[in-house]
Each structure stands twice: as structure tokens, then as C-alpha cells.
C-alpha positions as CSV (number, residue, x, y, z in Angstrom):
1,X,39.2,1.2,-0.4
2,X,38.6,-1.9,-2.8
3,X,38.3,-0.8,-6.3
4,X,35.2,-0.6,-7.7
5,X,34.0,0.1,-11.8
6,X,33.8,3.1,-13.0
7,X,30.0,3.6,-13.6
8,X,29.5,2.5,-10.8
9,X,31.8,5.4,-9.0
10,X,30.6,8.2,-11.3
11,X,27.1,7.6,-10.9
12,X,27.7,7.3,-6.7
13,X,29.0,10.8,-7.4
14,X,25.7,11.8,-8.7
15,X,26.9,12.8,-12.4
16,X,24.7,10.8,-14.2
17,X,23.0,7.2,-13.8
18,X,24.7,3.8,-14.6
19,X,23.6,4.0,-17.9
20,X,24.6,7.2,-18.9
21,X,27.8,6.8,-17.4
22,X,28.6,3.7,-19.3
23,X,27.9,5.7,-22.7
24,X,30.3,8.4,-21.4
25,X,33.3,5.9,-20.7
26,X,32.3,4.5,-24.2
27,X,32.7,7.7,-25.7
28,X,35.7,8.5,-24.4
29,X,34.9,11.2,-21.9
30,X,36.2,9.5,-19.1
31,X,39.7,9.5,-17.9
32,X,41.2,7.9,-14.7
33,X,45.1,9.4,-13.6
34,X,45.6,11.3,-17.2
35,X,44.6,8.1,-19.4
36,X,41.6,8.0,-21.3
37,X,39.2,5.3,-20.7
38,X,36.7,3.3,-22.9
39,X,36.8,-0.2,-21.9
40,X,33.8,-0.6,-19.3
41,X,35.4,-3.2,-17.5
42,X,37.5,-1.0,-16.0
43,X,38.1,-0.3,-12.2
44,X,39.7,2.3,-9.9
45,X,39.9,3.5,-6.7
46,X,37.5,6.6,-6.2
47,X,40.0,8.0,-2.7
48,X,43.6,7.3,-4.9
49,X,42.6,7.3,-8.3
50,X,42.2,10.7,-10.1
51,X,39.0,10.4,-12.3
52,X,37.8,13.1,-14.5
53,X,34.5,13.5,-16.3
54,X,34.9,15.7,-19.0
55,X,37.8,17.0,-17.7
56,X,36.1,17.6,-14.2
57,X,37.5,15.8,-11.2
58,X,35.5,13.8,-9.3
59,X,34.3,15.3,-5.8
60,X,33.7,12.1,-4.1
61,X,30.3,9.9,-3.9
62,X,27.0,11.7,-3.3
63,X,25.8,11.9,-0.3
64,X,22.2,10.0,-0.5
65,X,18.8,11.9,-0.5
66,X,15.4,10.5,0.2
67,X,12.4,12.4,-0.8
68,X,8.4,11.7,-0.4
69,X,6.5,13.7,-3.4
70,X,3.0,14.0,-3.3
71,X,2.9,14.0,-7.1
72,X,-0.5,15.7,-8.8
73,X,-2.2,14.6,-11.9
74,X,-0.7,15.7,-14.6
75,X,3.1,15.3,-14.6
76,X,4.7,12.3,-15.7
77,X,7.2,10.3,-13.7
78,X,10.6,10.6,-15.5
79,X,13.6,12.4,-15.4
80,X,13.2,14.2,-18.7
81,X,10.2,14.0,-21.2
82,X,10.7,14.2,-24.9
83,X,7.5,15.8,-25.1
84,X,8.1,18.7,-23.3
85,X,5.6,17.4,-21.2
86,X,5.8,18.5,-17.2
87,X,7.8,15.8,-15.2
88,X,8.0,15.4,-11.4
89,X,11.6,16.7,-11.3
90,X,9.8,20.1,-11.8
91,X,8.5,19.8,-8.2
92,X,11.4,19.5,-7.0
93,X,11.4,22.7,-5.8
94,X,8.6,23.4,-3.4
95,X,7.2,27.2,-2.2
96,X,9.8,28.2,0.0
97,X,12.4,28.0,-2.9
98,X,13.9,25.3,-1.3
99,X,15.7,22.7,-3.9
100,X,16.4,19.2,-3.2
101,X,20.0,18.8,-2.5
102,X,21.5,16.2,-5.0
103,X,20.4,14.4,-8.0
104,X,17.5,12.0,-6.9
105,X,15.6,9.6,-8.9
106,X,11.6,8.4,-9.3
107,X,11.2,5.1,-7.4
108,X,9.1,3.1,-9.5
109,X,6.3,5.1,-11.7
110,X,2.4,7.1,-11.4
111,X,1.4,7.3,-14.9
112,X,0.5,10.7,-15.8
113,X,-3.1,11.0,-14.5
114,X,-2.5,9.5,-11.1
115,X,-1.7,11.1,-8.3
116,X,0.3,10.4,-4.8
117,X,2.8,9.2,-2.7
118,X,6.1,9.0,-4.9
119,X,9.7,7.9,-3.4
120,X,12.7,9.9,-5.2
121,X,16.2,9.0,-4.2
122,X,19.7,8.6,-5.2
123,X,20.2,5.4,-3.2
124,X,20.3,3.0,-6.2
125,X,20.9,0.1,-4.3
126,X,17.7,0.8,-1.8
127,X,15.5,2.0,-5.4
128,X,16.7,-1.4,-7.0
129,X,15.4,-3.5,-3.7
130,X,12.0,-1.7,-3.6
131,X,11.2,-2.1,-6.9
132,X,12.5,-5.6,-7.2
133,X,9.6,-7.8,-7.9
134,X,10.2,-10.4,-4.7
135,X,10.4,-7.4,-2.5
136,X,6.2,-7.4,-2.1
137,X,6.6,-4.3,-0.7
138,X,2.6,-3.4,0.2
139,X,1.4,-0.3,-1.8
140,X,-1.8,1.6,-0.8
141,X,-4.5,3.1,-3.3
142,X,-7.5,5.1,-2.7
143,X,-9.4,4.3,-6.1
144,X,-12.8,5.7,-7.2
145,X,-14.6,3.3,-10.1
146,X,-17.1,3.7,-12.2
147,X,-20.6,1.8,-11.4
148,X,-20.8,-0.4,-8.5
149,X,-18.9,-2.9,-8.4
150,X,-20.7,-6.3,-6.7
151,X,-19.1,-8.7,-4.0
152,X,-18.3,-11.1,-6.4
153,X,-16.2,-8.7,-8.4
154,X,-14.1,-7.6,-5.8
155,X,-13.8,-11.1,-4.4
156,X,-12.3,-12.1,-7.7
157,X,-10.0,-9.2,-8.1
158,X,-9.0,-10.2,-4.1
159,X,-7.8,-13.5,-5.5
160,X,-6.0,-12.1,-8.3
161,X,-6.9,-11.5,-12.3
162,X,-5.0,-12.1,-15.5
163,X,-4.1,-8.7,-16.8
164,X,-2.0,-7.8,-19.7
165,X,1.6,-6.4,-20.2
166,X,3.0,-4.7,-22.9
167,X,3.8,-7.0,-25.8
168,X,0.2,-8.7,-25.3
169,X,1.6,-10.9,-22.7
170,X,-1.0,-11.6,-20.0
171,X,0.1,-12.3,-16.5
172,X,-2.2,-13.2,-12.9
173,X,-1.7,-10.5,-10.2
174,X,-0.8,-11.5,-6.7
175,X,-3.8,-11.5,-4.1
176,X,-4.9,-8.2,-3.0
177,X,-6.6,-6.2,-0.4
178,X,-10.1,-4.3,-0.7
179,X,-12.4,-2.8,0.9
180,X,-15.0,0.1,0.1
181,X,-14.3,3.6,2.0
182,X,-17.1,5.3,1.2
183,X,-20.1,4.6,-0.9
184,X,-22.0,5.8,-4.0
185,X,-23.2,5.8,-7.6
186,X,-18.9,5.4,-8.3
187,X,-17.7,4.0,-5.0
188,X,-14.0,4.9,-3.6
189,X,-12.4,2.1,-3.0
190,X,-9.3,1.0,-0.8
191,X,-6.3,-1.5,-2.1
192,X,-3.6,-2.7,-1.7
193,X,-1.0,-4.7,-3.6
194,X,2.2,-6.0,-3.4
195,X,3.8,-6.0,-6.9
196,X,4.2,-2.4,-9.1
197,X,3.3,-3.7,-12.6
198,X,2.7,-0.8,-14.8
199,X,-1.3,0.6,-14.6
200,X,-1.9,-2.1,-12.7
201,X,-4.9,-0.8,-10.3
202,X,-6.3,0.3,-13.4
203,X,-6.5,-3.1,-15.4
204,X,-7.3,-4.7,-12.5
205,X,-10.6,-3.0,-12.7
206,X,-11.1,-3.0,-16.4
207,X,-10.8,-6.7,-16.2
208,X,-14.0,-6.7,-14.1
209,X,-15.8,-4.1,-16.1
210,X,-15.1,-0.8,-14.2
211,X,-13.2,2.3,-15.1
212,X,-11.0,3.8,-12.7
213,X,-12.2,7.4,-12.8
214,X,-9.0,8.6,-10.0
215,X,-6.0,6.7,-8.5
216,X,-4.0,8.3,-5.7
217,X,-1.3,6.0,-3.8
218,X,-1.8,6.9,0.1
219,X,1.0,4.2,1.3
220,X,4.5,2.9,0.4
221,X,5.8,0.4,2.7
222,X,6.0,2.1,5.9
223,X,5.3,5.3,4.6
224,X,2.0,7.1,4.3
225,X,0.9,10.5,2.5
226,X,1.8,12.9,4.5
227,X,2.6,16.5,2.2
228,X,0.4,18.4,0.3
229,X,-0.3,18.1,-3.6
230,X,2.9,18.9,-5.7
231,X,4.7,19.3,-2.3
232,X,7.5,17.3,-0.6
233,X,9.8,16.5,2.1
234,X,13.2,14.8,3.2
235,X,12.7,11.7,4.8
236,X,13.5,10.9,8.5
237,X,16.9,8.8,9.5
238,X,14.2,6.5,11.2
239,X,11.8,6.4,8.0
240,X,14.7,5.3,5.5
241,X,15.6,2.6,7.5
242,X,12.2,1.0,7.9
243,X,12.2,1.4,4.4
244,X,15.4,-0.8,3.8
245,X,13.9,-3.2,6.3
246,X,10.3,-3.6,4.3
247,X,13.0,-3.8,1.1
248,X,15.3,-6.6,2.6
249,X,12.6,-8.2,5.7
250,X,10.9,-11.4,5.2
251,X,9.1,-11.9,1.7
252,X,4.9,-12.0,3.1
253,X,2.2,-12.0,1.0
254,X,-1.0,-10.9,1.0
255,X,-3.4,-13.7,3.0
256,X,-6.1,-14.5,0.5
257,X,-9.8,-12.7,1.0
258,X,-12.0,-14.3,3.5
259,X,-15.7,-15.0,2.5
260,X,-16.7,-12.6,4.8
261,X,-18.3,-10.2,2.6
262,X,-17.4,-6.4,3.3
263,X,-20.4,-3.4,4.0
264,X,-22.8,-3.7,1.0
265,X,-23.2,-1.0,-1.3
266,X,-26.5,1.4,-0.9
267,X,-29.8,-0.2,-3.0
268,X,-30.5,2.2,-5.6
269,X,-33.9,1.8,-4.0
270,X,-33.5,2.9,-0.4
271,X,-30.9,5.3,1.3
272,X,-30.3,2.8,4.0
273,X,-27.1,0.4,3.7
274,X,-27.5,-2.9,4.1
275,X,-25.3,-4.0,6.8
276,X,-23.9,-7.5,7.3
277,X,-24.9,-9.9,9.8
278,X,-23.9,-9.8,13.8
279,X,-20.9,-12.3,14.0
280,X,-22.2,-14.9,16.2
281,X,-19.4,-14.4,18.7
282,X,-20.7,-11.2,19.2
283,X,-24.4,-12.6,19.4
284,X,-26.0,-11.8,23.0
285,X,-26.7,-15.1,25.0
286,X,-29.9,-15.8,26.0
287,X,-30.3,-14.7,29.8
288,X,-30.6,-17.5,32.1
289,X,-33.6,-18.2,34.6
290,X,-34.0,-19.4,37.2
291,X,-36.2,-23.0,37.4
292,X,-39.4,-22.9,39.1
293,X,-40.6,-24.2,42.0
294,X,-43.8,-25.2,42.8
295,X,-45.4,-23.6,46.1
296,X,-46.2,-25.6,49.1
């Protein structure tokens, strides 16, 4: 087996992430056949090297997990919160007992009142893909606003809005797709996008003038929300590669919005909808008569 850096090889054992395992080479705690280690350059063969970790040997890489969380409101998505504050890893453990087997990761982030479809894994090379922004991965939201927001509105958040990032930077989202699910006083909405900027959904809509009240991602990629609230499962052999495929397949984007509008909202006047025109392909023909002949 070629060698390979050390970091690298710890964290494929599932001790800790790249990071971390940089910081413990640094410091000293690694050693590879009796010599200690610091230099991060360094490589080694995982099946004839002897590498210890704190004086543990290594057991070999990991083998990979793949987990769908259905993560509720109210935990945030991080492997450990300064705060105390609940994190997804706690749900890692669902009502049967049952633990996830190995040390898996949050792919990409729900802020902590958003709820939904979250991928956890130990695959860092398939986590680094998804997330990747040139993957455009497509990513679902059912979203309920406050107010109504008109045609116009959505059209414009269809083609894209400048938002801002952290540091004050302001940056135009990539088309999107929208379209009302069910109406009211503070509509649910439908959308999806194909980037994973942080709150994005959310200043989307404040860019237009409507809160998001609730956010809860229904789709990643191929996969859909399938497992109850704070609940999870393994993946399917099938799933994860459809997943790799959406990661590493050909680049689409969103088409832009067609000025077809969709179903109009209720009138705050009348209970009836408003509903859109018949498409004139779908317009009935007039019937044909026969011409008349005069009578001898």
C-alpha cells in the first residue's frame, strides 16, 4: 500500500478529524515504529508501519458509516457545543438503544431552529464533494413565511437575490425553485436550491420582506425525509452511491422561472382561489359542423 500522511491515516481510523490529528502529530503524541513524530509532512504505511496514538496502536481505517437524521428544532449541528447546548450527536442514539457504529460527522449545517433531513458520515472524501460549492447538489425546503408573499416576490427570489455573508460581504444566490404547497394568512412554501450558504432560505426571504416562521429540509440529492423527528437510519448500499453520483455527475443548474405564474394566493376577500388561466393547448376546439345545404 502507497504511503499516505499521517492525518490523513489517523483520521481514516476514525480517531479524530484532519485537524485534530494534525494538532496531535504537532504535539507530539504521535509515533510511527517507536519514533516520535511532529513534522506533518510525514508519511507511512498504515498495513507495515506501526503507528501509535497516545501510545495506542492503530486498528486499521474505519469502516465508513452513512446516516440520515431527521434533526428537530432545537439542537445545533456540531460535534461538540461550548455552550453546553444540545448537539445532533446526542441523537445518535435512537429508542431502541441502538448506537451509530463509528464516529460520523454532520454534512453541511441546520442552524439551531431548523429542522430536517441531515447527512452524517465518516466518508470525508464523499462530505467534502457534497458540500463543495460546484457540486449544486439540489436541496429541498418546506418553508412557512410570514404574510403573503406576491408573484413578483417569488419571481425575483426565482432568479436569485443578493444576500449577505458574514463579514458584511453580499453575494447573488443561484436561481431557485418555488412553488406554494398550501395556502394561508403565512403560506408554506416549497424550494429548492442548489448551493448551502449558511441561513440561506432564511435571508432569501428577509430580502423580500418575509420572516421565515419554520424551515424543515425534506430532500438532499437523491434522498428524501424518510424517519421520524430526532430519529435516524443507516443508509442503503444503493442510496450512498446515488449520492456519490449527484456529488461527482454533471454540474446542472437550476433552469430559470418561467413567467408562468404559479396558483394565486386566496383574496382576503373571498374563500375561493383564484386559479390560473386554461393553457391554450389544453383549450377545447370548437366542434365542427357540418355546411348547409339548401333543400330542393
Amino acid at each position: 500500500m502507497p504511503a499516505e500522511r499521517l492525518q490523513k491515516i489517523i483520521a481514516a481510523a476514525g480517531i479524530a478529524s484532519r485537524r485534530k490529528a494534525e494538532e496531535m502529530i504537532a504535539s507530539g503524541r504521535v509515533a510511527v515504529n517507536g519514533q516520535v513524530v511532529t513534522e506533518l509532512g510525514t508519511k507511512a504505511d498504515p498495513e507495515q508501519d506501526h503507528i501509535r496514538v497516545d501510545g495506542k496502536l492503530l486498528q486499521g481505517p474505519e469502516r465508513f458509516t452513512y446516516v440520515a437524521l431527521n434533526k428537530p428544532k432545537g439542537y445545533v449541528t456540531t460535534v461538540s457545543d461550548e455552550k453546553k447546548r444540545p448537539t445532533v450527536m446526542d441523537l445518535l442514539q435512537n429508542v431502541k438503544g441502538q448506537k451509530v457504529k463509528g464516529r460520523v460527522y454532520p454534512v453541511g449545517r441546520l442552524d439551531w431552529a431548523s429542522e430536517g433531513l441531515l447527512l452524517m458520515t465518516n466518508d470525508g472524501a464523499l462530505a467534502n464533494a457534497l458540500m463543495k460549492a460546484s457540486s449544486n447538489v439540489a436541496k429541498t425546503y418546506v418553508v412557512k413565511v410570514a404574510g403573503q408573499p406576491d408573484e413578483a416576490k417569488l419571481d425575483k427570489l426565482r432568479r436569485g437575490v443578493s444576500i449577505a455573508e458574514k463579514g458584511g460581504r453580499r453575494v447573488r444566490t443561484a436561481p431557485a425553485k418555488i412553488r406554494l404547497i398550501r395556502e394561508g394568512d403565512n403560506p408554506w412554501l416549497e424550494v429548492t436550491i442548489i448551493e448551502g450558504r449558511n441561513r440561506q432560505v432564511r435571508k432569501m426571504f428577509e430580502e423580500v420582506g418575509h420572516h421565515v416562521e419554520k424551515i424543515r429540509r425534506v430532500q438532499y440529492g437523491p434522498l428524501a425525509l424518510d424517519v421520524p423527528p430526532g430519529d435516524w437510519r443507516n443508509l442503503t448500499l444503493l442510496e450512498v452511491a446515488k449520492l456519490k453520483s449527484a456529488a461527482s455527475g454533471p454540474k446542472l443548474t437550476l433552469p430559470p422561472p418561467t413567467p408562468t405564474p404559479l396558483r394565486t394566493l386566496k383574496s382576503p376577500r373571498s374563500s375561493k382561489s383564484l386559479r390560473s388561466p386554461r393553457p391554450s393547448h389544453l383549450s377545447r376546439a370548437p366542434k365542427s359542423r357540418a355546411p348547409k345545404h339548401p333543400r330542393n
